[in-house]
C-alpha positions in Angstrom: -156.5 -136.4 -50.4 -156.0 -132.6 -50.9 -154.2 -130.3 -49.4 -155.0 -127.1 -49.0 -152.1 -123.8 -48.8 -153.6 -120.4 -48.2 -150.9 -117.9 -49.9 -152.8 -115.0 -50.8 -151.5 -112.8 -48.0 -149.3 -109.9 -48.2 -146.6 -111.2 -46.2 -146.0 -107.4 -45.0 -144.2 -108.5 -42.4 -141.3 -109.6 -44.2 -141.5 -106.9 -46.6 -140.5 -105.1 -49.1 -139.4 -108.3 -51.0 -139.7 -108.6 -54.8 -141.8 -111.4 -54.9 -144.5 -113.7 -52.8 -143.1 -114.2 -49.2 -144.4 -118.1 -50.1 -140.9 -118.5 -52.4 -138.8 -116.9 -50.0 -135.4 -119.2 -50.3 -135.4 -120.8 -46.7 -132.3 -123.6 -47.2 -132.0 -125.9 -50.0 -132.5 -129.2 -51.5 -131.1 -131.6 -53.0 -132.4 -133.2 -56.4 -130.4 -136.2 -57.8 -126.8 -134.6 -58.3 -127.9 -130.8 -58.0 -128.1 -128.8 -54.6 -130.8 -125.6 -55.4 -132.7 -122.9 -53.5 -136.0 -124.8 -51.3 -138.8 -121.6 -51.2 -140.3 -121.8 -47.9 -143.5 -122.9 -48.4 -141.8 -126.1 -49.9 -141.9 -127.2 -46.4 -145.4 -127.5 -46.2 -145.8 -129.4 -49.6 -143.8 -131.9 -48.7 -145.4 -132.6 -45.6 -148.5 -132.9 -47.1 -147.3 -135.1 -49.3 -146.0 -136.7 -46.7 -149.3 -136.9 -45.2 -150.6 -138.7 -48.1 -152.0 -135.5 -50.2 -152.5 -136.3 -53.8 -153.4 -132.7 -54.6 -152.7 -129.5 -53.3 -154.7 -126.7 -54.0 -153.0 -122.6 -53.5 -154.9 -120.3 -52.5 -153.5 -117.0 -54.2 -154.3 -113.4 -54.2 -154.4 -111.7 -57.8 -150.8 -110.4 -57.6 -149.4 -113.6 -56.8 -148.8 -115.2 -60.3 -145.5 -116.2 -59.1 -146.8 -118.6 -57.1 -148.7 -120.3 -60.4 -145.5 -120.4 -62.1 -143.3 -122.2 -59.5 -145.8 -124.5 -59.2 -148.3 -124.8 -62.2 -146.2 -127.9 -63.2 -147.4 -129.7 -59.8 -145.0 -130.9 -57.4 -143.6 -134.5 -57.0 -146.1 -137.1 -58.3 -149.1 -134.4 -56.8 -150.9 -131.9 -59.2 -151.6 -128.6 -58.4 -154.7 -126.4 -58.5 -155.3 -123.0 -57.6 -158.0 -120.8 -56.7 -158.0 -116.6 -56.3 -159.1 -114.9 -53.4 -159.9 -111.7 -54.6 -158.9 -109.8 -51.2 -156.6 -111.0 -48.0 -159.8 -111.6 -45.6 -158.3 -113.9 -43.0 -157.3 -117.4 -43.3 -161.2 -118.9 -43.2 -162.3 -116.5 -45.9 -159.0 -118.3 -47.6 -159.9 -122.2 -46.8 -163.0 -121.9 -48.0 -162.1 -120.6 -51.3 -161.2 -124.5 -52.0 -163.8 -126.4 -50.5 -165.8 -126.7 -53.6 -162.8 -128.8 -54.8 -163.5 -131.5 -51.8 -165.8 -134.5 -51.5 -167.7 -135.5 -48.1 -165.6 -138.2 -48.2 -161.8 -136.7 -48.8 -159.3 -136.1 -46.1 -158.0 -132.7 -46.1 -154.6 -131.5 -44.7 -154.3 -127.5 -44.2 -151.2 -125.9 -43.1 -149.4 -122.4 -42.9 -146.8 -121.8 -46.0 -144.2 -119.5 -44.5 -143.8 -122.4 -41.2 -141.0 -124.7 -41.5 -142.0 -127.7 -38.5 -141.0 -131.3 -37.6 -141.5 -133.9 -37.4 -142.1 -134.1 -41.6 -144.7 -136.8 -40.9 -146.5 -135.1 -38.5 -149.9 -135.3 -40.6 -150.0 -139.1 -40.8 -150.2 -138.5 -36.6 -153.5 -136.7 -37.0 -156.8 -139.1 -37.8 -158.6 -138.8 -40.9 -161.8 -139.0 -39.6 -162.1 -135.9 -37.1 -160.9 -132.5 -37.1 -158.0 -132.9 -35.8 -154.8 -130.2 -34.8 -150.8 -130.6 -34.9 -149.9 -129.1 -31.7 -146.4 -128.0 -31.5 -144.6 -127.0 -27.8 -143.3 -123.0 -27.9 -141.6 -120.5 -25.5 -144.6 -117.8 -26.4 -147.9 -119.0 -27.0 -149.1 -115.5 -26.9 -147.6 -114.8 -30.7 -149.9 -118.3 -32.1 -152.8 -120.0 -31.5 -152.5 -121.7 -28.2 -154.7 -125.0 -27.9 -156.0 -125.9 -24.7 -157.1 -130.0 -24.6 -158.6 -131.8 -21.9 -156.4 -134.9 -20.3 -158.4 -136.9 -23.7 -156.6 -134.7 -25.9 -160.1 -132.7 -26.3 -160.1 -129.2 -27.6 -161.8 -127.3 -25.2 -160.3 -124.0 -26.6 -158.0 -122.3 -29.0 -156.9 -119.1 -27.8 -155.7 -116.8 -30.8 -152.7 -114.6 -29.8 -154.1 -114.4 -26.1 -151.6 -113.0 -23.5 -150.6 -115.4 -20.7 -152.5 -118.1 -22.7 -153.4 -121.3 -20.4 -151.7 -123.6 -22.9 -148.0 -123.3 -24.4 -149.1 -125.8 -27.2 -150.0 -124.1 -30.7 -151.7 -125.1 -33.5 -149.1 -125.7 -36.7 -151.9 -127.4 -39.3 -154.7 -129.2 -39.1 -156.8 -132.1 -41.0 -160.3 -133.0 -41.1 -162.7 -134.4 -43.8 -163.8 -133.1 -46.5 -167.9 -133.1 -45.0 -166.8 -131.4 -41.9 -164.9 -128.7 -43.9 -168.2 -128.2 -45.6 -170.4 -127.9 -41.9 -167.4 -125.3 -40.9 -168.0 -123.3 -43.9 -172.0 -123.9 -43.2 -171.2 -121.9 -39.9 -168.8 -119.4 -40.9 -171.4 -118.1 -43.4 -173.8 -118.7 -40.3 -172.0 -116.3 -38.7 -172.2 -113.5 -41.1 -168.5 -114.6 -42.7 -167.3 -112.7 -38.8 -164.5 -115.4 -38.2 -161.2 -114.4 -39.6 -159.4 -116.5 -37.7 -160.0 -120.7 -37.8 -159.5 -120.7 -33.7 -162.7 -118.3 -33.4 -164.6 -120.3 -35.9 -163.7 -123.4 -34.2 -164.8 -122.5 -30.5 -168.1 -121.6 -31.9 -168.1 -125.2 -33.5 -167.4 -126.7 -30.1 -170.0 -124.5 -28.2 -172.7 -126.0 -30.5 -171.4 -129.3 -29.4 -168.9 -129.7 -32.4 -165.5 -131.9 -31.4 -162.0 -132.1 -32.4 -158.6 -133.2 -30.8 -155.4 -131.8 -30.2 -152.5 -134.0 -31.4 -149.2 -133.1 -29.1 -147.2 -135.3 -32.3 -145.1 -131.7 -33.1 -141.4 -131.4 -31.9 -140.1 -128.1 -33.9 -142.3 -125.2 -35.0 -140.8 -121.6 -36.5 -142.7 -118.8 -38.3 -140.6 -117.8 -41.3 -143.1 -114.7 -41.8 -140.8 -112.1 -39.6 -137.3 -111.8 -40.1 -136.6 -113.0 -36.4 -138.3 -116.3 -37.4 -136.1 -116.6 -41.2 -133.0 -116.3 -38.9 -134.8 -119.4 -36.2 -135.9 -121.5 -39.3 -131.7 -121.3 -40.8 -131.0 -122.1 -37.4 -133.3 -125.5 -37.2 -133.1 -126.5 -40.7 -128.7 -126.3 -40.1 -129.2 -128.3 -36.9 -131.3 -130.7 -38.5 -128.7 -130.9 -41.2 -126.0 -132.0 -38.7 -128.5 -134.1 -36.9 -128.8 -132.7 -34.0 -131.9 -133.1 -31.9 -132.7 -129.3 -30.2 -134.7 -127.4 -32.4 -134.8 -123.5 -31.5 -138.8 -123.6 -30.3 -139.0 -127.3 -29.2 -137.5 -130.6 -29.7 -136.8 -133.6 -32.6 -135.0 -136.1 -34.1 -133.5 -137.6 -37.5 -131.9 -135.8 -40.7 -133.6 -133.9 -43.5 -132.4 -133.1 -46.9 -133.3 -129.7 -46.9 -129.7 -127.7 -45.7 -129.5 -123.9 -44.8 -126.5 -123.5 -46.8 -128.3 -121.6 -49.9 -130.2 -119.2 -47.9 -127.0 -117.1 -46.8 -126.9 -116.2 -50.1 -130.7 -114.4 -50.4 -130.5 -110.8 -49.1 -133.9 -110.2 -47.7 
């Protein structure tokens, strides 16, 4: 199973920083006797290892050789690949980099490096057989992708940064397999390579009588791209530290071993 983290944006608005907003210090973790520094997009690998991801492929821009480094060496018992996109062009343009990397037959699980979300195995709540989306409750659906599903847990539409958007459930990552990544990528080309956002691409798929389903597993979502979210995702990841259930954009349960201790110490 592959996993598949686009990272070749600028993060510009979290900026200046000195390095790739993806290795932003968001909390810590603890390995064996030793408490260090957990970048952000750490969050996402170890869902998707979670999840049951094997590999996990970066997508970087040319700049980003950070990113190569912290992970080159893989990351747990999964191996890392990576593959350059040459200019930010939206987060299709960025998917698709990897999909020469995935078989018909592969599962793939794509999420958003600079998130931090619960449950930690939300992915194993998503089929493996469909395109299926994470849907995660928030106060302001009109700053995501707000997923509207029929009472089967259809999508009927994803509405990308919408105001007063007709759903308060956003998408937070998404799996499919590997053959139906290959007939979106079919259609985004289709389409003259238009679609830089996955929620455009993916009401064209359903209006040609594509289907995929909206999962309402998620309890906590926070974007650590803004400097608003970095203060929300300390906030969660400390709550979720004492093990408390409230989460600052929804609601879950149990412990994690990630701890927002570190991060008061990164000056951003």
């Amino acid at each position: 199973m592959l996993g598949i983290v686009p990272a070749a944006g600028r993060g510009s608005r979290i900026q200046p920083l000195g390095f790739s907003k993806e290795l932003l210090p968001v909390g810590s973790r603890v390995e064996g006797l030793a408490e260090r520094p957990c970048a952000v997009s750490e969050y996402l690998v170890q869902r998707m290892i979670e999840g049951g991801a094997d590999k996990i492929c970066f997508v970087i821009g040319p700049g980003k050789s950070d990113i190569l480094e912290y992970y080159a060496g893989g990351y747990g018992e999964s191996s890392a690949v990576f593959v350059v996109q040459p200019t930010p062009a939206g987060l299709c343009d960025a998917i698709f980099r990897a999909a020469s990397l995935v078989r018909d037959d592969e599962p793939v699980l794509i999420g958003l490096p600079d998130t931090v979300w619960y449950p930690e195995n939300g992915f194993c709540a998503l089929p493996d057989d469909r395109l299926a989306f994470l849907l995660f409750p928030v106060d302001q659906p009109e700053l995501f992708d707000a997923v509207v599903v029929d009472g089967h847990d259809l999508v009927r539409e994803i509405q990308v940064k919408q105001q007063n958007a007709a759903s308060n459930w956003v998408w937070g990552a998404f799996k499919m397999p590997g053959r139906m990544l290959h007939e979106l990528r079919s259609l985004w080309r289709a389409r003259n390579e238009c679609d830089e956002y996955i929620g455009t691409l993916v009401n064209a798929w359903l209006a040609q009588g594509g289907e995929a389903v909206g999962v309402k597993a998620g309890t906590a979502y926070v974007d650590v791209g803004t400097f608003n979210g970095y203060r929300e995702a300390i906030t969660l990841l400390s709550r979720k530290d004492e093990g408390s259930a409230a989460g600052p954009l929804g609601r879950g349960n149990g412990h994690d071993k990630s701890r927002a201790s570190a991060a008061s110490a990164m000056k951003v």
